[in-house]
C-alpha positions in Angstrom: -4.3 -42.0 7.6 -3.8 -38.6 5.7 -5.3 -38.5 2.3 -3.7 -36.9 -0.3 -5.7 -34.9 -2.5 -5.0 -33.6 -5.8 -6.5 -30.9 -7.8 -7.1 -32.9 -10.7 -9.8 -34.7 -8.6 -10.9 -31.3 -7.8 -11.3 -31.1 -11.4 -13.1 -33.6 -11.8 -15.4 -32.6 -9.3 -16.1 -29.6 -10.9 -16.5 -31.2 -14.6 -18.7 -33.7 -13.2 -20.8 -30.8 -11.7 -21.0 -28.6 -14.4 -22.1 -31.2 -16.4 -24.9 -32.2 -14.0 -26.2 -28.8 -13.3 -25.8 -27.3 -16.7 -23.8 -24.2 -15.7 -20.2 -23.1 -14.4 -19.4 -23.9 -11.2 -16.2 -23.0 -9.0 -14.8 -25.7 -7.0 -12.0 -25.6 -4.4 -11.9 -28.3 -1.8 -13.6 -25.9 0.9 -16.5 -25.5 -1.5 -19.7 -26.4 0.0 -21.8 -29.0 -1.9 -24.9 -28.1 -0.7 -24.7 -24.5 0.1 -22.3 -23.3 -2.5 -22.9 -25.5 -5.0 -27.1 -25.3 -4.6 -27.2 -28.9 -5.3 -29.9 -31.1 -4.1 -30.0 -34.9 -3.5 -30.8 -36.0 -6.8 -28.3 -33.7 -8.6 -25.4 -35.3 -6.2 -26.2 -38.5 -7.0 -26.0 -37.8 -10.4 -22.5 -35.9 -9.6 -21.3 -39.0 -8.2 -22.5 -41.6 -11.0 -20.3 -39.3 -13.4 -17.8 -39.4 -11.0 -17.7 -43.1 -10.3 -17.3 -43.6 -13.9 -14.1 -40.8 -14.6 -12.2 -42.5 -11.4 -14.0 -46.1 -12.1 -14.8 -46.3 -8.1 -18.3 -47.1 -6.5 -18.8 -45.1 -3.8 -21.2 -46.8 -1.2 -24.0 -44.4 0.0 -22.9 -45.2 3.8 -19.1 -42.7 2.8 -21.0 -40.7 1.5 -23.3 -39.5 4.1 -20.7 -37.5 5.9 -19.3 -35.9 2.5 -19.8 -32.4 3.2 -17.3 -30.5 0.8 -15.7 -30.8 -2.3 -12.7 -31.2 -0.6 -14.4 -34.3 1.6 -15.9 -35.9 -1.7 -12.3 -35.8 -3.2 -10.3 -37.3 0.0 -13.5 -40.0 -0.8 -12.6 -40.8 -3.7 -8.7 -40.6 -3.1 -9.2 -43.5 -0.6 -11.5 -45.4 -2.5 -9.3 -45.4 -5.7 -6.0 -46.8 -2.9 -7.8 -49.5 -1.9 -9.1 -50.8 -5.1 
């Protein structure tokens, strides 16, 4: 199943962020969470908990483990909001 992602969840990605690590970020869905982003476990989760809240999804720890990119976290959350 293909995923379609939009660049408002990129947006939201990037809001979320910026909020979280109190200064701009640029996000495209090739952005690197880790590496590009300099965020650490603790500032993800907290990326997440924001971002749970804007798309009102829980995202189980086990999906998330393989989220590598922005562009991964968005297809995440794509999916997530279909099936709910």
């Amino acid at each position: 199943m293909t995923v379609n992602v939009t660049d408002f969840t990129l947006t939201e990605i990037a809001r979320a962020a910026r909020s979280v690590l109190g200064r701009p970020v640029t996000v495209t869905s090739a952005t690197d969470i880790a590496r590009d982003l300099n965020v650490d476990s603790l500032a993800l989760m907290n990326i997440v908990m924001e971002l749970e809240d804007a798309f009102d999804v829980s995202i189980p720890l086990d999906r998330l483990a393989p989220v590598q990119t922005a562009g991964d976290l968005a297809a995440l959350i794509t999916e997530l909001r279909e099936r709910a």
